[in-house]
TORMI-18960 format. One line per 3 residues: number of its first residue (from 1); their letters; for each residue z, y, x of N, C-alpha, C. Coordinates in pm, whole numbers. Example, Ala and Ser with C-alpha at 12.3 -4.5 7.8 and 13.67 -1.06 7.14 Angstrom:
BEGIN
1	AS	780 -569 1319 780 -450 1230 780 -330 1320; 708 -225 1285 714 -106 1367 787 3 1290
***
This chain:
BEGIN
1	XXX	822 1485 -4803 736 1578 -4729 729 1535 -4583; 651 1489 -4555 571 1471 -4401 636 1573 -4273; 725 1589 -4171 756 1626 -4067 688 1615 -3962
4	XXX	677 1713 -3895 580 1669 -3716 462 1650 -3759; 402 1638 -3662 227 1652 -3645 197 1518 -3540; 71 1453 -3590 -20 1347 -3552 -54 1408 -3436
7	XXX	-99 1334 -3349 -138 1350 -3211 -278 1442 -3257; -355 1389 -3344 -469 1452 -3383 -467 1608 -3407; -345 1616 -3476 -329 1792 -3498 -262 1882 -3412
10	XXX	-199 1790 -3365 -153 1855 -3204 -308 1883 -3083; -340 1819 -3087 -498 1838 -2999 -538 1976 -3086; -526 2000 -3169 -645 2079 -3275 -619 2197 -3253
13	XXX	-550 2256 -3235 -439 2356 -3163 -506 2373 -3123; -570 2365 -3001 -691 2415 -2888 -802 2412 -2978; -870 2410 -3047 -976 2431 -3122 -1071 2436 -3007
16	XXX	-1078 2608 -3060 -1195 2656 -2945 -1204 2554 -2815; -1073 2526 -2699 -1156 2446 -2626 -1185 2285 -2645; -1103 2305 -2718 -1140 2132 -2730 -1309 2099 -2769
19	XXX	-1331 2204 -2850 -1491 2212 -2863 -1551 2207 -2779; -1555 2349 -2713 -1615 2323 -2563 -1622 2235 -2475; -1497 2143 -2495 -1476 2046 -2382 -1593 1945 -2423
22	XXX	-1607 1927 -2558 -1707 1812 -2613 -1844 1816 -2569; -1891 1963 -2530 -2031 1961 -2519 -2059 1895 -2394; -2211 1880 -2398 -2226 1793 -2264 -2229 1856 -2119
25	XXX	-2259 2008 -2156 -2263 2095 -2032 -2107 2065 -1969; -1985 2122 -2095 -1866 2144 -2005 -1828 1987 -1934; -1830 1857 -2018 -1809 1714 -1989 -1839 1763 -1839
28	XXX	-1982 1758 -1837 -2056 1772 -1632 -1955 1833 -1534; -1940 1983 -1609 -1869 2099 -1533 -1753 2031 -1530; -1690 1996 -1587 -1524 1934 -1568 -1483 1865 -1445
31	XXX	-1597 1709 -1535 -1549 1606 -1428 -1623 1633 -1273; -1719 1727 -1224 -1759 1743 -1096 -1695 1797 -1034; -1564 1900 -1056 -1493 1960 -969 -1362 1871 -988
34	XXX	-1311 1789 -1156 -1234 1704 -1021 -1230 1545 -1136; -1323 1474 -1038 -1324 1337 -1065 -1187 1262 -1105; -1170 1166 -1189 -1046 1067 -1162 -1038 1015 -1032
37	XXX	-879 1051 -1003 -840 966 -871 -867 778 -879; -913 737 -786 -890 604 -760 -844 529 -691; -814 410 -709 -710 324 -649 -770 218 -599
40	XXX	-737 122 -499 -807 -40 -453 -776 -111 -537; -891 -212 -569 -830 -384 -591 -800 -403 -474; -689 -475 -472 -642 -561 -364 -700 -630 -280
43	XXX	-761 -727 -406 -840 -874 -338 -946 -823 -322; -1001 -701 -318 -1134 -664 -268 -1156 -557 -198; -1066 -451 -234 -1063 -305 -171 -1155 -171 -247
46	XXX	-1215 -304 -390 -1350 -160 -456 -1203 -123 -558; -1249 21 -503 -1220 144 -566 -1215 199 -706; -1103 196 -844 -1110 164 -960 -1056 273 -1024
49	XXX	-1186 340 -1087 -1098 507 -1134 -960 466 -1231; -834 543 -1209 -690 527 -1270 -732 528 -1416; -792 592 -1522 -802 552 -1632 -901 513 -1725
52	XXX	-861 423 -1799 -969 389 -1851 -967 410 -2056; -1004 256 -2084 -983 251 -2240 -1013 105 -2274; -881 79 -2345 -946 17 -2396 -945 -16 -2584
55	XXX	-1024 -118 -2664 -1109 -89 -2752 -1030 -179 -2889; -899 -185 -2870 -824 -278 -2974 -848 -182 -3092; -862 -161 -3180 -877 -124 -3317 -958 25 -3331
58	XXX	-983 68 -3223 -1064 156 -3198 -1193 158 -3176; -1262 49 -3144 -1364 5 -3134 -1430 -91 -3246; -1334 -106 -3303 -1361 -237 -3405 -1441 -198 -3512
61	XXX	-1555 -193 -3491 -1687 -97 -3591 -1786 -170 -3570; -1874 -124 -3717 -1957 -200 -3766 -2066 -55 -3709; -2204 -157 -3685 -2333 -51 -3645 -2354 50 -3746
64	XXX	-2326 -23 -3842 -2399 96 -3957 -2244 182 -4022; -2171 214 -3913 -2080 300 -3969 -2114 461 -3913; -2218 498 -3901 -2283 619 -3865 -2134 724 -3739
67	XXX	-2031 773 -3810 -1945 826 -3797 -1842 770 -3667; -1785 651 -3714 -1670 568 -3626 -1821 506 -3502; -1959 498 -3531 -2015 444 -3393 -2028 564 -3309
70	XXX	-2096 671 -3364 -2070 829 -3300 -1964 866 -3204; -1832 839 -3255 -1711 925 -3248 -1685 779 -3061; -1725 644 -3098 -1717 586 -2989 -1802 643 -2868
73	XXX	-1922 576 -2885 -2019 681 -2791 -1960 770 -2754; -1923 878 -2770 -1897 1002 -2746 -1770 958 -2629; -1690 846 -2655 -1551 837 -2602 -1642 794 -2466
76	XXX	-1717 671 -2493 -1774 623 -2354 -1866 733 -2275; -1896 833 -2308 -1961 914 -2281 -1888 1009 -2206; -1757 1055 -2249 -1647 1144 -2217 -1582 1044 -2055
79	XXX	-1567 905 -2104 -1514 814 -1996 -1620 858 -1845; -1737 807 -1889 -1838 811 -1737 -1817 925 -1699; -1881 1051 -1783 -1880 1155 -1722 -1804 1201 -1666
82	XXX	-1659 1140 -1719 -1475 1177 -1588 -1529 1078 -1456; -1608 1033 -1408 -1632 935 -1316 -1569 790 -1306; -1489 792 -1482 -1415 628 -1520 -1521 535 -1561
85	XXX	-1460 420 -1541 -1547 285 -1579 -1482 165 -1656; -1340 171 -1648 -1298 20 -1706 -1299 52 -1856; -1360 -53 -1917 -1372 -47 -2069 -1283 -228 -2102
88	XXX	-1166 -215 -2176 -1122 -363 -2140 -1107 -383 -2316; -1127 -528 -2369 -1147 -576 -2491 -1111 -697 -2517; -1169 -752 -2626 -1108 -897 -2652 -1175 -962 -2745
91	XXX	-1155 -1096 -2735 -1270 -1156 -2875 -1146 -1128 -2983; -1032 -1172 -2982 -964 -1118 -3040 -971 -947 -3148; -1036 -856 -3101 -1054 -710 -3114 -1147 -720 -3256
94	XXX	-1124 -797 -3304 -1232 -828 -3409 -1396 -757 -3394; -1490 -658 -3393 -1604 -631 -3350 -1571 -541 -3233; -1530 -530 -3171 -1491 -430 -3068 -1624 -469 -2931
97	XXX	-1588 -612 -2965 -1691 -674 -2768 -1836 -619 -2840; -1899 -632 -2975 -1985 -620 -3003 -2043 -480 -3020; -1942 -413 -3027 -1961 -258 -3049 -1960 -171 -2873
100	XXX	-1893 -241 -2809 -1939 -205 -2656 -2038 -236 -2618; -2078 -393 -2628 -2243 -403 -2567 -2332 -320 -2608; -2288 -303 -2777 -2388 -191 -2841 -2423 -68 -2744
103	XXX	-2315 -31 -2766 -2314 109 -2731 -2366 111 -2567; -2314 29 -2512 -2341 36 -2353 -2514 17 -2308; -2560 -73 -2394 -2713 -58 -2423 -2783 31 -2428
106	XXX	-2733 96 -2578 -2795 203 -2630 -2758 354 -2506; -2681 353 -2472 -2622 473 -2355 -2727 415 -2198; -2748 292 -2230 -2772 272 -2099 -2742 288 -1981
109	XXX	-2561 236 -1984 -2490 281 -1898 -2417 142 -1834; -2491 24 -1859 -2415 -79 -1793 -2351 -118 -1667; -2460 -56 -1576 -2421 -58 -1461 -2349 25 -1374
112	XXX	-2251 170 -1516 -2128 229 -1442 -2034 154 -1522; -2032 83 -1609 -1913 2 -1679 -1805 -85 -1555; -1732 -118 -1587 -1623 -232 -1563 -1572 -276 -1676
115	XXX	-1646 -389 -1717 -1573 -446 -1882 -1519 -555 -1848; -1447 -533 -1885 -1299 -662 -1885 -1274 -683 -2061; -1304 -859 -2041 -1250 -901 -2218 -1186 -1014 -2151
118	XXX	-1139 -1096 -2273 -1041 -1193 -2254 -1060 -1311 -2296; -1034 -1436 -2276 -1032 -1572 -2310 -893 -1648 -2370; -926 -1612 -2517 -756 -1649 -2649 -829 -1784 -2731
121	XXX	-792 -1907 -2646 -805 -2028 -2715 -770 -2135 -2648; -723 -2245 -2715 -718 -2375 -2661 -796 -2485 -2603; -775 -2519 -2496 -931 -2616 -2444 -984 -2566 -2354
124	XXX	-1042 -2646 -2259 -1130 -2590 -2123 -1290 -2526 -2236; -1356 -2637 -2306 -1457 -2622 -2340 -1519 -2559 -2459; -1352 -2519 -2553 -1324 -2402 -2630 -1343 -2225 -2594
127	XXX	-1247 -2260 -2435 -1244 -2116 -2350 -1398 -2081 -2320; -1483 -2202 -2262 -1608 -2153 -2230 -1712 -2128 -2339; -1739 -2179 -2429 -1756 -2122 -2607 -1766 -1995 -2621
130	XXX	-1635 -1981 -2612 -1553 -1807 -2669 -1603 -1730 -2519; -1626 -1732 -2386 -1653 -1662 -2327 -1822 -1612 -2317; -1873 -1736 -2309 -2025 -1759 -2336 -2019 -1581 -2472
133	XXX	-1927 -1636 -2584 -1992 -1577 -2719 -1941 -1398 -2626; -1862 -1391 -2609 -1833 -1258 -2568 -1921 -1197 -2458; -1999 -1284 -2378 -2086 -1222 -2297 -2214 -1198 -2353
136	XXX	-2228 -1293 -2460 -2389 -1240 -2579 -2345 -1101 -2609; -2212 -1149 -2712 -2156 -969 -2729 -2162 -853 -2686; -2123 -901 -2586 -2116 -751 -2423 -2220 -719 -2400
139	XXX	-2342 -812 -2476 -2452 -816 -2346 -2477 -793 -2190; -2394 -855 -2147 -2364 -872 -2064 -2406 -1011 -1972; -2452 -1023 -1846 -2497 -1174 -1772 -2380 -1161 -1688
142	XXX	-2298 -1086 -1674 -2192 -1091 -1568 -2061 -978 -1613; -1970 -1069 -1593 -1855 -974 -1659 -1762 -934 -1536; -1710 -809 -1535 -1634 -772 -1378 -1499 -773 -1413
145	XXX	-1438 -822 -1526 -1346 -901 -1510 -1281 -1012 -1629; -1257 -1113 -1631 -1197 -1196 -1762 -1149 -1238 -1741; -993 -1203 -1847 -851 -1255 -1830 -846 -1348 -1910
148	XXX	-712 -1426 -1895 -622 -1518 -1986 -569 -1426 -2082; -612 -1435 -2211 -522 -1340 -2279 -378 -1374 -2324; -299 -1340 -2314 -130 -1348 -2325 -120 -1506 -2318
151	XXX	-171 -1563 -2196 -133 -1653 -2118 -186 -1853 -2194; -262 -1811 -2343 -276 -1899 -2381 -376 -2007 -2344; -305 -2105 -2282 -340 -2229 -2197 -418 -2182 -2081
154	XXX	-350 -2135 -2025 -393 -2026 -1875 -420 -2166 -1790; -354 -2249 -1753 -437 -2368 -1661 -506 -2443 -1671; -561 -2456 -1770 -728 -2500 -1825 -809 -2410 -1774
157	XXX	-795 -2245 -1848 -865 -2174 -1793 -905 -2105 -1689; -840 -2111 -1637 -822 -2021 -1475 -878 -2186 -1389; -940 -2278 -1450 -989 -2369 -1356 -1150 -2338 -1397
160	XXX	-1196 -2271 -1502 -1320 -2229 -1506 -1367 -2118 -1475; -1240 -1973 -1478 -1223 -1851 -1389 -1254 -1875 -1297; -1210 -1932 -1225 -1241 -1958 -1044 -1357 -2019 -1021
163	XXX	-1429 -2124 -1071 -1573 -2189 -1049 -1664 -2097 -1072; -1629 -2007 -1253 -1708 -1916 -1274 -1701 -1743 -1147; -1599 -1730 -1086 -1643 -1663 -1013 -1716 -1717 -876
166	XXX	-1675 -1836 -846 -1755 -1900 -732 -1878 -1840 -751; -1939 -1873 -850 -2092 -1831 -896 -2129 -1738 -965; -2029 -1627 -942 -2096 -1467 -975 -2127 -1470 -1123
169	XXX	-2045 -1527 -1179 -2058 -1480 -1374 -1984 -1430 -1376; -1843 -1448 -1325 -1788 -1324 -1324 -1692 -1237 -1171; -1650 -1098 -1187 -1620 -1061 -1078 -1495 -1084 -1036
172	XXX	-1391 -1095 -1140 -1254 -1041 -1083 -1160 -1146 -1218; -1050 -1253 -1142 -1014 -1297 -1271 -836 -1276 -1307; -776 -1304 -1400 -661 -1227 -1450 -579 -1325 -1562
175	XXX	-464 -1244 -1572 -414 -1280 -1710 -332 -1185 -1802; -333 -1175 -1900 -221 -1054 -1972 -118 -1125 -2048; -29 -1004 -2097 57 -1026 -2161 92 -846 -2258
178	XXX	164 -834 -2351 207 -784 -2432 339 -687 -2418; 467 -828 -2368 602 -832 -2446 680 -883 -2336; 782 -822 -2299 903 -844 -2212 949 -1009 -2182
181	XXX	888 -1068 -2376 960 -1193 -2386 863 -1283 -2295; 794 -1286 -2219 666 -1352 -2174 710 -1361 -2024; 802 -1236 -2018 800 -1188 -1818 848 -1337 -1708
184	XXX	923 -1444 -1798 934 -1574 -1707 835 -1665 -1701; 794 -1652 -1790 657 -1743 -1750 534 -1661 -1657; 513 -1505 -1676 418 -1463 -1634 470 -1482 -1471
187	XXX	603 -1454 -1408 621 -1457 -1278 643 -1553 -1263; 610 -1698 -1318 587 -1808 -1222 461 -1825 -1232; 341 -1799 -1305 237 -1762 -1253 193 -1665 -1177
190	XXX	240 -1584 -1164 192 -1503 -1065 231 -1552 -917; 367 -1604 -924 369 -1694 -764 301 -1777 -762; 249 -1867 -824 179 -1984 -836 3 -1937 -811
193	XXX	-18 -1876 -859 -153 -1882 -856 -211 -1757 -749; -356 -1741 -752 -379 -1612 -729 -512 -1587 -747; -418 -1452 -826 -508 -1370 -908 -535 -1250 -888
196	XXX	-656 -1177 -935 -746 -1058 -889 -623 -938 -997; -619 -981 -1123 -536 -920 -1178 -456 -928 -1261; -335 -814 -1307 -257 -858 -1377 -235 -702 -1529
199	XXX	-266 -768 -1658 -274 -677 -1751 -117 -685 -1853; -41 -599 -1832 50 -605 -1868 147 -453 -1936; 225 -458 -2056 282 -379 -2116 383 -281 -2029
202	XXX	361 -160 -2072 464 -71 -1931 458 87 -2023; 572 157 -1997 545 280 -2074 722 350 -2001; 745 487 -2063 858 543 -2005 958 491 -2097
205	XXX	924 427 -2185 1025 389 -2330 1037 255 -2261; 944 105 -2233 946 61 -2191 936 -17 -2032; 1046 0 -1961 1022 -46 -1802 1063 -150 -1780
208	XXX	1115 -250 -1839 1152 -374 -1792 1037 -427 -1675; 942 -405 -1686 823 -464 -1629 866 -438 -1469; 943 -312 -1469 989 -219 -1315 1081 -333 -1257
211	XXX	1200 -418 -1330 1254 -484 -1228 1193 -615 -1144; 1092 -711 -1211 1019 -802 -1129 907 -807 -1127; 808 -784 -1244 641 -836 -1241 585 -715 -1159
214	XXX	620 -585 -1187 541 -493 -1090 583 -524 -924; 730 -498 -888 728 -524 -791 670 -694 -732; 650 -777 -795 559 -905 -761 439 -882 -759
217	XXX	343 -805 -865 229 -822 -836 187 -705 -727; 284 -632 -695 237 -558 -545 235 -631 -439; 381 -738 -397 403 -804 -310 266 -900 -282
220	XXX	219 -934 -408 123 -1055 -425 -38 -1022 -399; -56 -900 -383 -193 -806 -388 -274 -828 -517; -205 -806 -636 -232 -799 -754 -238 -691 -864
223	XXX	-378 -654 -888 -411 -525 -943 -369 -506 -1058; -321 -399 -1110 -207 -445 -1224 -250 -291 -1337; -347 -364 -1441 -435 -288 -1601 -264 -243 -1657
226	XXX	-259 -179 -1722 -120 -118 -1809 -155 -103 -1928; -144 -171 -2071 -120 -186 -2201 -46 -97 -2226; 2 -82 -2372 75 -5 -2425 123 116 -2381
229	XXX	82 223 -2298 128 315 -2234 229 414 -2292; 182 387 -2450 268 507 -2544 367 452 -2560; 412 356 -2542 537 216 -2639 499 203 -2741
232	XXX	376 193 -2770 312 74 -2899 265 185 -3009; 315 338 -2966 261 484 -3039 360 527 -3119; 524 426 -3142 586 496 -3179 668 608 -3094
235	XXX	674 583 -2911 729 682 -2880 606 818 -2876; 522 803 -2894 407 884 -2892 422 1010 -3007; 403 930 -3137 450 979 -3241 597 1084 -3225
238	XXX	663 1093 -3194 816 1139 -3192 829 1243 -3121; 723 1205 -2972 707 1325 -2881 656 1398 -2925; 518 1416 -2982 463 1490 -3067 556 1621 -3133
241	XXX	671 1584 -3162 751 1694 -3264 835 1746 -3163; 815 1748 -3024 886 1820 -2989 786 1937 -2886; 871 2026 -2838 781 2107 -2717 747 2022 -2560
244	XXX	612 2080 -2534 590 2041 -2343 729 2056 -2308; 803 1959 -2177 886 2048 -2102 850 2141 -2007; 911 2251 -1969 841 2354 -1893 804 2314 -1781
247	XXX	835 2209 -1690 765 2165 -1601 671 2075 -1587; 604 2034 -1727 456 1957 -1728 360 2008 -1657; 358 2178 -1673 255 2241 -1613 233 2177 -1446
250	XXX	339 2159 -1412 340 2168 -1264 251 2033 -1218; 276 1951 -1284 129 1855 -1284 53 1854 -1330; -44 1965 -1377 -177 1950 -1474 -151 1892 -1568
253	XXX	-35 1888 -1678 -31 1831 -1791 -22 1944 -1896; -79 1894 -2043 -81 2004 -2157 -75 1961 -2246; 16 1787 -2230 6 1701 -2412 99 1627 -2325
256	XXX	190 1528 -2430 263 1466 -2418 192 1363 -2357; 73 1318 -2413 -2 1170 -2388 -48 1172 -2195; -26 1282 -2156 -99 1268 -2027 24 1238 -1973
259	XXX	144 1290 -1992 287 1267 -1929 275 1136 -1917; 297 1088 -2004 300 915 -2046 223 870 -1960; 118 906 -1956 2 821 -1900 31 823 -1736
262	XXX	75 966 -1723 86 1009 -1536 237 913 -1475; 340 914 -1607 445 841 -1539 438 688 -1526; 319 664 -1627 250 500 -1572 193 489 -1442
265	XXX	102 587 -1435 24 570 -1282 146 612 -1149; 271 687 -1185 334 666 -1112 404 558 -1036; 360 463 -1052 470 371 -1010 377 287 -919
268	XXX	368 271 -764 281 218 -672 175 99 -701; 250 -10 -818 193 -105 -838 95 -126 -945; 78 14 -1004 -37 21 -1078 -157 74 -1051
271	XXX	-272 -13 -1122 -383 64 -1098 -452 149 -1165; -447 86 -1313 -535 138 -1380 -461 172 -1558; -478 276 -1596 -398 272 -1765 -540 260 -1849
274	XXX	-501 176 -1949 -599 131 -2065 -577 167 -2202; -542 300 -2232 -487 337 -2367 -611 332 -2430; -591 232 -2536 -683 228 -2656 -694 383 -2733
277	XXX	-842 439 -2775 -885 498 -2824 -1026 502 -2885; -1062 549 -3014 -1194 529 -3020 -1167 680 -3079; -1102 787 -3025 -1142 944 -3093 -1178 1005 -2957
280	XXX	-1325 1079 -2961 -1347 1135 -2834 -1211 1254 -2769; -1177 1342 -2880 -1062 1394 -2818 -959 1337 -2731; -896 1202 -2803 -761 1156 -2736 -799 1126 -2577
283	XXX	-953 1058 -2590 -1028 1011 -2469 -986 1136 -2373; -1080 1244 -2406 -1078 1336 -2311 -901 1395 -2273; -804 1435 -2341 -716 1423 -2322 -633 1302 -2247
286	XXX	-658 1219 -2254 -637 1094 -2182 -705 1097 -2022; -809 1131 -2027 -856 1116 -1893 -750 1262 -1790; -721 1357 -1857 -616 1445 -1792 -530 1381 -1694
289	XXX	-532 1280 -1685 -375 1217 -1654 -406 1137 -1537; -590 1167 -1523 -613 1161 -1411 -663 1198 -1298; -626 1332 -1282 -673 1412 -1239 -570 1540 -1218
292	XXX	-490 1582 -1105 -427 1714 -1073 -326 1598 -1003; -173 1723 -977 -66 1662 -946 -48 1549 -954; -13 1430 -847 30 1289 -894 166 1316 -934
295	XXX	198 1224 -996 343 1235 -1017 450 1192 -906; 558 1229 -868 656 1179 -792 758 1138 -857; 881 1076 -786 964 1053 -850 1093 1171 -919
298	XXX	1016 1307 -900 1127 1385 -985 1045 1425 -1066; 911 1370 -1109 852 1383 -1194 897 1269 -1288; 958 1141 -1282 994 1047 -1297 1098 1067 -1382
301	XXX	1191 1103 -1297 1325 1109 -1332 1327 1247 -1449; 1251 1320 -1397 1246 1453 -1565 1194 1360 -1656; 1101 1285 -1683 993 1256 -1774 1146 1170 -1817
304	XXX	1209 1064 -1763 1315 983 -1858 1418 1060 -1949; 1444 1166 -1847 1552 1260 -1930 1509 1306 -2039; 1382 1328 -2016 1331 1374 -2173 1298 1303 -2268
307	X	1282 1202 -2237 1245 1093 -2361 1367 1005 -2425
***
């Protein structure tokens, strides 16, 4: 017999408003009285609402799936109207790049996007291939940001990153990673090079990231996307079965997932959280986390005790 409740049935609980929240009137009414907070790029100073989404298995839909293309829309729809923009992906994501251009078309909303995808292959003239194909995808003539994805043959590529931003194909360039096991190689690139940004794994379950790459990519003026926010959804899952602590309220929180999300944006050297979703609920619940109380550090220090 099944114990605890899915994040999904935990949302459901609110019924009534969660409904409401969906329509397009309340979406307006929401996000106009209070926008997502935003943060600088570094290397530029433009202004990058704290959360975003991004589209790993959530996005990964076919046009003619009536239902799963709906339920996206609706997420990118829920995103703008919070005044967010980063939508981040991957050729990797199996249809995901293709299901954003879609949708971003059809919404006709390209020009509030920030899409960030990634470059996962071997070869200078492989990487440009696979980026070329992801910008047909995106439909897109200019991408505002493309990383190295988990670092594979990052100095090939980051020699066509940089030419290609010379010449405005793209805006902002990067590299990610996943997994703790990566953190020595990523901080000798990050001294070594320089980069617009840095996309990397971080959560209250997971902080290793807290003893060197965050504090480096602050030192370094390096804008720093956050992966995995839940710890990969199994600490997500677990929280779920238990109660709010009584002092969530005190930061505009009303789900475990915004905690998570707020004790990510707590930490100076981040900019932006990218929790994959393609359910308009989790979206809108997700965007909570950006918006009320910031967190401090005894918001910090409760959120560990409890987990």
């Amino acid at each position: 017999m099944r114990t605890g409740i899915t994040r999904a049935e935990f949302l459901r609980l609110s019924a009534s408003a969660a409904l409401f929240a969906m329509s397009p009137f309340a979406l307006g009414a929401q996000t106009s009285s209070a926008p997502l907070r935003r943060r600088p790029i570094p290397s530029s100073g433009e202004a990058l609402p704290v959360v975003g989404v991004g589209t790993y298995r959530g996005f990964d839909i076919a046009r003619n799936d009536a239902e799963a293309w709906a339920d996206c829309r609706q997420v990118l729809e829920a995103l703008f109207a919070a005044g967010g923009s980063v939508i981040d992906s991957s050729p990797m994501y199996g249809q995901a790049e293709e299901a954003v251009g879609g949708l971003l078309t059809e919404l006709k909303d390209h020009a509030r996007a920030f899409v960030a995808t990634k470059v996962w292959t071997q070869g200078r003239q492989q990487g440009v291939k696979q980026m070329q194909q992801s910008m047909a995808l995106l439909q897109r003539s200019r991408i505002d940001l493309m990383q190295v994805h988990n670092l594979v043959d990052w100095r090939e590529h980051l020699i066509t990153l940089r030419q290609w931003k010379d010449e405005g194909v793209i805006r902002y360039l990067g590299v990610t990673h996943y997994t703790a096991s990566a953190y020595d190689q990523l901080e000798k690139v990050l001294r070594a090079e320089h980069l617009d940004f840095l996309q990397i794994n971080y959560s209250v379950s997971d902080r290793e990231a807290e003893q060197r790459i965050l504090p480096l990519a602050r030192e370094r003026g390096v804008a720093v996307l956050i992966n995995r926010p839940f710890g990969g959804g199994s600490l997500l899952r677990t929280l779920l079965q238990r109660p709010l602590p009584e002092w969530a309220g005190d930061y505009a929180c009303t789900s475990w997932p915004q905690l998570l999300l707020k004790f990510c944006l707590s930490h100076p050297a981040v900019t932006c959280v990218i929790p994959g979703t393609g359910n308009p609920r989790h979206m809108l619940d997700n965007l909570q986390a950006g918006r009320g109380m910031e967190a401090d550090q005894a918001f910090r220090e409760r959120l560990i005790q409890s987990v």
